[in-house]
C-alpha positions in Angstrom: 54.5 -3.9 -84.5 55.8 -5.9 -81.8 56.7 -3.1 -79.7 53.4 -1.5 -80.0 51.7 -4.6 -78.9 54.4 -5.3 -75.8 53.1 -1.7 -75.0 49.7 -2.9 -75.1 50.4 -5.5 -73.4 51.9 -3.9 -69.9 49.2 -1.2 -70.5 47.0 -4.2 -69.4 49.1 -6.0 -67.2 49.2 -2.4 -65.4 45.1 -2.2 -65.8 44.3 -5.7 -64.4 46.9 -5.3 -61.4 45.0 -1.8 -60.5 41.5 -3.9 -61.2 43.3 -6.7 -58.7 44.5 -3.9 -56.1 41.4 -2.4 -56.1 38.7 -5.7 -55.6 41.4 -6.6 -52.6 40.5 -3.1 -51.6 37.1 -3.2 -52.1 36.9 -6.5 -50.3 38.8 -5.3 -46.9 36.2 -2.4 -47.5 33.6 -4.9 -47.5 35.4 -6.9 -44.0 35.1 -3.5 -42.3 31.7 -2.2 -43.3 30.5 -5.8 -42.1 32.6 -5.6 -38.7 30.9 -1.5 -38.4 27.5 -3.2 -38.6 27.8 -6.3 -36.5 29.4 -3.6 -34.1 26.2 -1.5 -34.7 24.1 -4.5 -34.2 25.8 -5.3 -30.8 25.1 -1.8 -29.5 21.7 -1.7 -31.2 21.0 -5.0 -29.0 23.0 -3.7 -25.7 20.7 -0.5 -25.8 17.2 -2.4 -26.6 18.3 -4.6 -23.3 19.0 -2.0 -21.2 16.1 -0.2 -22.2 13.4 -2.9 -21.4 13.0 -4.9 -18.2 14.5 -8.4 -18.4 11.4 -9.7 -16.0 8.7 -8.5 -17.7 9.7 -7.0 -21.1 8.3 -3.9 -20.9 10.7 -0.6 -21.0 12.6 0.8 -18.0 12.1 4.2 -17.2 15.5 5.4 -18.6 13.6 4.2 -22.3 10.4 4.9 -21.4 11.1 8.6 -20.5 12.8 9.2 -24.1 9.9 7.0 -26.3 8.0 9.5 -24.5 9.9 12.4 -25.7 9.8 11.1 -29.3 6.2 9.9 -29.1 4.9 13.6 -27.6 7.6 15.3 -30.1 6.3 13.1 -33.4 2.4 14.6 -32.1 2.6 17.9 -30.8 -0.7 19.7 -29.3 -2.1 16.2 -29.3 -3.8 15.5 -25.5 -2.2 12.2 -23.4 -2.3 10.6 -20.0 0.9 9.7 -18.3 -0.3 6.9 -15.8 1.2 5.1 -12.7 0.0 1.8 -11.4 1.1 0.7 -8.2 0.3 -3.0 -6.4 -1.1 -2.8 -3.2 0.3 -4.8 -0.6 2.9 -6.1 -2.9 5.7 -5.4 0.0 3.5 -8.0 2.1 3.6 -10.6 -0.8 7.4 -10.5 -1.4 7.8 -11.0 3.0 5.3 -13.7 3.1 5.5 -15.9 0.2 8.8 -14.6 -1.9 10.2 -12.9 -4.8 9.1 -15.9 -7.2 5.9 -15.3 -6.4 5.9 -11.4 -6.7 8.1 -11.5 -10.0 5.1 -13.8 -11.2 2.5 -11.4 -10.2 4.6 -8.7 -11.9 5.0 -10.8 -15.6 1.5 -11.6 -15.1 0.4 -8.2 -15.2 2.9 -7.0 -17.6 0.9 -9.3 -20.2 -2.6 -8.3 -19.0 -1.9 -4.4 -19.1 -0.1 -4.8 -23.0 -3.1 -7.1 -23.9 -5.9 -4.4 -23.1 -7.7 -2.5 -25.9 -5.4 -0.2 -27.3 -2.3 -0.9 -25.7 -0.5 -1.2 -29.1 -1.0 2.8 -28.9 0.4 3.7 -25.9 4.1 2.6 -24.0 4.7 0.8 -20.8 7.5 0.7 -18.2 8.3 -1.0 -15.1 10.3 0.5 -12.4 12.3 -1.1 -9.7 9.4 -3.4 -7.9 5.7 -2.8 -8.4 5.6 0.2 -10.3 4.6 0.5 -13.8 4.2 3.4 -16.0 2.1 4.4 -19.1 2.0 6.6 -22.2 -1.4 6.9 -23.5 -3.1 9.1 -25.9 -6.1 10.6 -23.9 -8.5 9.7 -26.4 -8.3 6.1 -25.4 -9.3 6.9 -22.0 -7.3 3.9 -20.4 -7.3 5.4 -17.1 -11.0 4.6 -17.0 -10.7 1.7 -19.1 -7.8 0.1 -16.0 -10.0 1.2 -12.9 -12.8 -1.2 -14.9 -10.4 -4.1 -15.9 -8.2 -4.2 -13.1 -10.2 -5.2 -10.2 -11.4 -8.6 -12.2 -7.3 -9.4 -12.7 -6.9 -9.1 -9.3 -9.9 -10.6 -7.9 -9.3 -14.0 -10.2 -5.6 -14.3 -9.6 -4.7 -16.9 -7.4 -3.0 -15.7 -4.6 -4.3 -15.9 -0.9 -3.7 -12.2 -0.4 -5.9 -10.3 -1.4 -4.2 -7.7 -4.3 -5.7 -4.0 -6.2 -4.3 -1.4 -7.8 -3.7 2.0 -7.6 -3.5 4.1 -10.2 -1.9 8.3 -10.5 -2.7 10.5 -13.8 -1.0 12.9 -15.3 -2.6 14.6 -17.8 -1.7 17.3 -20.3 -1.7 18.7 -24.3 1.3 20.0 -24.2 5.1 18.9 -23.1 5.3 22.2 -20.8 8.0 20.0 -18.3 10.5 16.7 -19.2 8.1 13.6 -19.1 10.4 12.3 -15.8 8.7 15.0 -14.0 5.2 14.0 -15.3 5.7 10.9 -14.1 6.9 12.4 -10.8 3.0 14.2 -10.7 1.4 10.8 -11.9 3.0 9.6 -8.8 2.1 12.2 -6.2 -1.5 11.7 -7.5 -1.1 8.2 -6.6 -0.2 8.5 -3.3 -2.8 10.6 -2.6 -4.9 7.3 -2.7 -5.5 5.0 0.4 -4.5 1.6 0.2 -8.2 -0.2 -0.1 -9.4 -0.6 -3.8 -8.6 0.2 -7.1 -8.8 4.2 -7.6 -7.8 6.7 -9.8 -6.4 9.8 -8.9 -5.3 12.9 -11.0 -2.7 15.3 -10.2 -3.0 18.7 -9.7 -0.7 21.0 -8.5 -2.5 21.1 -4.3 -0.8 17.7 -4.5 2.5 19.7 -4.2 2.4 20.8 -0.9 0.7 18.0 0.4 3.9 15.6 -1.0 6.2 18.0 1.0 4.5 17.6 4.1 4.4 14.0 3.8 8.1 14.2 3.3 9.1 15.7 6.3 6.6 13.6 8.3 8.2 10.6 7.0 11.5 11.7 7.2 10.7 12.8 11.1 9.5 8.9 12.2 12.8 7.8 13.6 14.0 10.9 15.6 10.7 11.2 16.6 11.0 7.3 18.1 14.2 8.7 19.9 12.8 11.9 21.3 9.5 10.1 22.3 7.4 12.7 20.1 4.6 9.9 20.3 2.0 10.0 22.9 0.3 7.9 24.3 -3.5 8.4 24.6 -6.6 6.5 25.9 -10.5 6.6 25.8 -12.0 4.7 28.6 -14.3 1.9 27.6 -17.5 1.8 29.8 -20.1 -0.7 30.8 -23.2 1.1 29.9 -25.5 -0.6 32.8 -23.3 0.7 35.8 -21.4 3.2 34.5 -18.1 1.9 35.3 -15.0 1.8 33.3 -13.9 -1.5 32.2 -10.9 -1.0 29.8 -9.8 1.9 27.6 -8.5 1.8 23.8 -4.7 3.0 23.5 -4.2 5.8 20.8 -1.5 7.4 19.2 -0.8 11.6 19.2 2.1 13.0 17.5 3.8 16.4 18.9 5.6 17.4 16.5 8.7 20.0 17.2 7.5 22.0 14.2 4.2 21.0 12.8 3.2 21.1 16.6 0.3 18.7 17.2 -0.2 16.3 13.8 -3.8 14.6 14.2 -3.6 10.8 14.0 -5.5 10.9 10.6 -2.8 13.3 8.8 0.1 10.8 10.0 -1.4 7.0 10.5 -2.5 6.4 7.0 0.5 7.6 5.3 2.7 5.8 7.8 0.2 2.7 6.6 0.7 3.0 2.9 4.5 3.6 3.1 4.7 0.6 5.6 6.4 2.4 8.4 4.0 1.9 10.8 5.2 -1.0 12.6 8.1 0.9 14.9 5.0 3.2 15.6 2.6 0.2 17.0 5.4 -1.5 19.1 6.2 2.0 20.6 2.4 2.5 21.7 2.3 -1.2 22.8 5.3 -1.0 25.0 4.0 2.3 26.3 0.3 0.5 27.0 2.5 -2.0 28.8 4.4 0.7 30.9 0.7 2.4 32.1 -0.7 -1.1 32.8 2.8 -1.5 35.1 2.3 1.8 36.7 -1.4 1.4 37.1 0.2 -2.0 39.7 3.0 0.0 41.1 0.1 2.8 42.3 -2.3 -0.1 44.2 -5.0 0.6 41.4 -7.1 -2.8 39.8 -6.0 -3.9 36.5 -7.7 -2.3 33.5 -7.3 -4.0 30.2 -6.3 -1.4 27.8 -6.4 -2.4 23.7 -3.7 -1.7 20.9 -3.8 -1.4 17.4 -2.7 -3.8 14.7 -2.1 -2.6 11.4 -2.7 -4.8 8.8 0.8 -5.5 7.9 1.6 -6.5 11.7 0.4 -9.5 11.1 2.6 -10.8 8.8 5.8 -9.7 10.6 8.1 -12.7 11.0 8.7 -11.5 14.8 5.4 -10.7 15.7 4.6 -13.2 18.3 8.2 -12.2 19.6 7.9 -8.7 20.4 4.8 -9.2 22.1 5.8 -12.2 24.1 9.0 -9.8 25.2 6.8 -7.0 26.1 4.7 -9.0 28.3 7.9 -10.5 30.5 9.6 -7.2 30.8 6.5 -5.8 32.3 5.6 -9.1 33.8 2.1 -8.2 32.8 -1.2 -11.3 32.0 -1.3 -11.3 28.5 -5.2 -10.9 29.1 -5.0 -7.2 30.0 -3.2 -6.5 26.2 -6.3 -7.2 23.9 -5.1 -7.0 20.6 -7.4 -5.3 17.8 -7.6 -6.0 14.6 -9.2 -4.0 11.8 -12.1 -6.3 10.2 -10.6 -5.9 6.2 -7.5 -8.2 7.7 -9.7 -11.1 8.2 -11.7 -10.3 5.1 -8.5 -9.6 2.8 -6.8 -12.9 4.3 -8.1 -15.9 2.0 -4.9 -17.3 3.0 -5.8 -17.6 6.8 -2.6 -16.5 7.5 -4.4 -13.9 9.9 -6.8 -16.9 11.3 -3.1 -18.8 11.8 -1.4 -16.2 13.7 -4.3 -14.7 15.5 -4.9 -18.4 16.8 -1.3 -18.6 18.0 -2.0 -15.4 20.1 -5.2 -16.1 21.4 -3.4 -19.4 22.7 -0.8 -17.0 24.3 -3.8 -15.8 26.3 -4.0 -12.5 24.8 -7.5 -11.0 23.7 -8.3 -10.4 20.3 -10.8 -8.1 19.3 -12.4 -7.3 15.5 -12.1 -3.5 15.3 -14.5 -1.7 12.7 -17.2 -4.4 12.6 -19.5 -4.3 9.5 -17.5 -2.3 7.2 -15.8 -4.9 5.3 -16.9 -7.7 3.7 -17.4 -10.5 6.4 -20.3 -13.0 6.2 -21.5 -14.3 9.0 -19.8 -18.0 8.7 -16.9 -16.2 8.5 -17.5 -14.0 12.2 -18.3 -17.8 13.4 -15.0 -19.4 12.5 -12.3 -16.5 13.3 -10.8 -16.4 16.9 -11.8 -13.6 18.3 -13.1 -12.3 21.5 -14.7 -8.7 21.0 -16.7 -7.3 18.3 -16.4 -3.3 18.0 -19.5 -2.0 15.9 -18.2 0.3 14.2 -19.1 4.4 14.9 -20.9 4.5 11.5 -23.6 2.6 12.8 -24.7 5.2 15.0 -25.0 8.1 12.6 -28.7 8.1 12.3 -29.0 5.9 15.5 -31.6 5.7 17.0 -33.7 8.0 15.4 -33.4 5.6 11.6 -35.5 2.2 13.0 -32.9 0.3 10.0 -30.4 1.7 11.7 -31.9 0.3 14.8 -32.9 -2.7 13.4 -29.3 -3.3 12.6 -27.6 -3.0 15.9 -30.4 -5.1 17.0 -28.9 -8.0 14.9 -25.2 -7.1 15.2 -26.3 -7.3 19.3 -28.2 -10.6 18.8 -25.3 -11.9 16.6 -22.7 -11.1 19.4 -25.1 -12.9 21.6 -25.1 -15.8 19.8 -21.4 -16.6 19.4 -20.8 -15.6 23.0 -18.7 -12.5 21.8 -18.2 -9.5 24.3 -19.6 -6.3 21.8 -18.2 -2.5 22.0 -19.8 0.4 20.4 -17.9 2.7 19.2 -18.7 6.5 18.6 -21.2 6.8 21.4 -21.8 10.3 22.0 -25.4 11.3 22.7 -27.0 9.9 25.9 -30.2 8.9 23.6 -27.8 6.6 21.5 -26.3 5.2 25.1 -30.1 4.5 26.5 -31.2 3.0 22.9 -28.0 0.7 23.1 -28.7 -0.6 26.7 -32.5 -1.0 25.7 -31.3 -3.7 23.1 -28.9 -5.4 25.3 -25.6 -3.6 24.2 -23.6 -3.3 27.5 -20.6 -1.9 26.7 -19.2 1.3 25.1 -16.9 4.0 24.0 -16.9 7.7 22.8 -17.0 11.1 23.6 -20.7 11.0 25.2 -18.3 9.3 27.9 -14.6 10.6 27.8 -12.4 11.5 24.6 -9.3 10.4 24.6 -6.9 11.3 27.4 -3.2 11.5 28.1 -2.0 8.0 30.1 -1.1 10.4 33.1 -4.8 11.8 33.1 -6.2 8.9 32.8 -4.9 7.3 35.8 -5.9 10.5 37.7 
């Protein structure tokens, strides 16, 4: 009996030290699987940051692009808009008042797109800077529903440069390409836009041999610089009562070396909305200042001859510099340089940075003049407190002149007006000799267009 129970005994002595062995097992199995998921955790944490944008929150493209894929993948056959919305003249905000500022403006809008009616359907990205991106199912219509909501963000939010959106759509029903590349098409559909108020654009496939040709015109800017591809043009401007010429308006050609002559409308506002177009202006103002130099050298009067400000000019921190430079290395008056500037700078400029700097100019001596008057939104007080010198009507106004009598009833005013605040006032687009005798009848004096001269090459000009 006592050996049977001292074999019972070890029996479960052995049992319990196998129970033992095994809990300690079970237990380091425990220490691991806990280490695998805090491991798991980490990663699950490193890829949620590196998918989303630490500024704003939303996803960058990287996640964006494969949400999409799951989200189109998940729905199949089911129609959606891949949407782009870019800032306009965001570059100018980070230059002028700072990256605080713009990553502000960028949060700011990150909540107000995410809090529209049905954004918890869709998924939003930002990329590098001002660009965001958008997943939407198409029955939500939220490109509509951003070209109605988008202008009141931007009009309320308290900045002193005036800020819109543009906004490129892709649409489609079925993932034929990788949603990177519909993203590349929302994006060529947005720079179809201009650079003036919130639109919406939608891609199709023209766009693609339009983007190519804005490619290689971009691409062409600085040899073209170097191999002086720019020309020089100007349109005499002519007082109506004697029929002499009193000034011209300097223009830019382009000869290209393989899209031969590029029409300043195909190259100037891409240049514009890609913000390249200040190299181009202080070529065409230093080449103004050679023919005003070689106008002297040849015994002939001087003619003052205007250039062209872009908008973005006017912010440029060495603005006033380049100009000042240009005028003592051609030892020129600054008066015969008249400076124009398109009327939506004064208008988009709540800031009066324009007023400031335009000021500090007019103090140089230089002339400014308001190109494209009456096609913004300028009130009257507003053409009583700028510094300027010259109004330009703008050509629109003579469309139906002078056979509408509104039409003539306006220039009338805009003639009055000019009067008034002792402003010297141009009309552009002249080209009938009834709209030249209808503007002298009303006491418009001076003028430009083709009823007079189209633009010329400097060296026919002179001749």
């Amino acid at each position: 009996l006592q050996g049977l129970y001292t074999d019972d005994y070890y029996r479960i002595q052995q049992m319990n030290n196998q129970l033992i062995n095994s809990q300690r097992a079970l237990q380091k199995s425990n220490q691991k699987l806990k280490q695998v998921l805090a491991q798991v955790q980490e990663a699950n944490t490193t890829i949620d940051a590196l998918e989303h944008d630490s500024l704003t929150g939303l996803y960058r493209l990287p996640g964006f692009v494969r949400r999409v894929s799951q989200a189109l993948d998940a729905a199949p056959g089911q129609a959606f808009d891949i949407i782009v919305l870019d800032v306009a003249n965001f570059t100018l905000l980070c230059d002028v008042f700072g990256s605080k500022v713009a990553d502000k403006l960028l949060q700011d809008l990150a909540l107000f797109l995410t809090g529209l009616e049905h954004a918890n359907q869709g998924l939003f990205a930002r990329k590098a800077g001002d660009l965001f991106y958008i997943y939407m199912p198409a029955q939500f219509c939220f490109p509509e529903l951003l070209q109605e909501k988008l202008p009141a963000f931007f009009d309320s939010y308290p900045l002193p440069i005036r800020m819109h959106g543009m906004v490129g759509v892709y649409s489609a029903s079925t993932a034929e390409i990788p949603p990177l590349q519909m993203c590349d098409r929302a994006r060529l559909a947005l720079n179809t836009l201009p650079q003036e108020e919130v639109r919406v654009a939608h891609y199709d496939r023209s766009m693609q041999d339009d983007l190519l040709r804005e490619h290689k015109l971009l691409d062409s800017v600085p040899d073209a610089l170097k191999r002086h591809e720019f020309l020089l043009y100007l349109q005499p401007k002519v007082d109506m009562f004697t029929g002499e010429t009193v000034g011209a308006e300097a223009l830019v050609r382009w000869q290209h070396p393989e899209l031969g002559f590029v029409p300043p409308n195909a190259f100037i506002p891409l240049l514009e909305r890609e913000d390249v177009i200040y190299p181009v202006d202080q070529y065409i103002w230093e080449a103004a200042c050679q023919f005003l130099a070689r106008r002297r050298e040849l015994g002939l009067p001087p003619l003052p001859v205007s250039v062209n400000m872009a908008r973005r000019d006017i912010y440029r921190e060495d603005l006033l510099d380049v100009l000042d430079r240009l005028i003592k290395k051609y030892d020129l008056d600054p008066r015969l340089l008249r400076l124009e500037v398109i009327e939506r700078a004064y208008t988009e400029d709540s800031g009066r940075i324009v007023f400031n700097v335009l000021s500090q100019l007019r103090k140089r001596g230089f002339w400014i003049e308001m190109d494209d008057f009456g096609t913004g939104a300028s009130t009257l007080s507003m053409a009583a407190d700028i510094p300027i010198d010259v109004l330009k009507l703008d050509r629109s106004f003579l469309t139906q002149f002078p056979e509408s009598p509104r039409h003539v009833e306006i220039v009338r005013f805009v003639v009055q007006l000019a009067r008034a605040l002792d402003l010297r006032l141009v009309a552009e687009g002249v080209e009938t000799k009834e709209q030249a005798d209808a503007l002298c009848k009303l006491g418009c004096r001076y003028a430009q267009g083709y009823y007079y001269s189209r633009p010329l090459p400097a060296e026919d000009f002179l001749k």
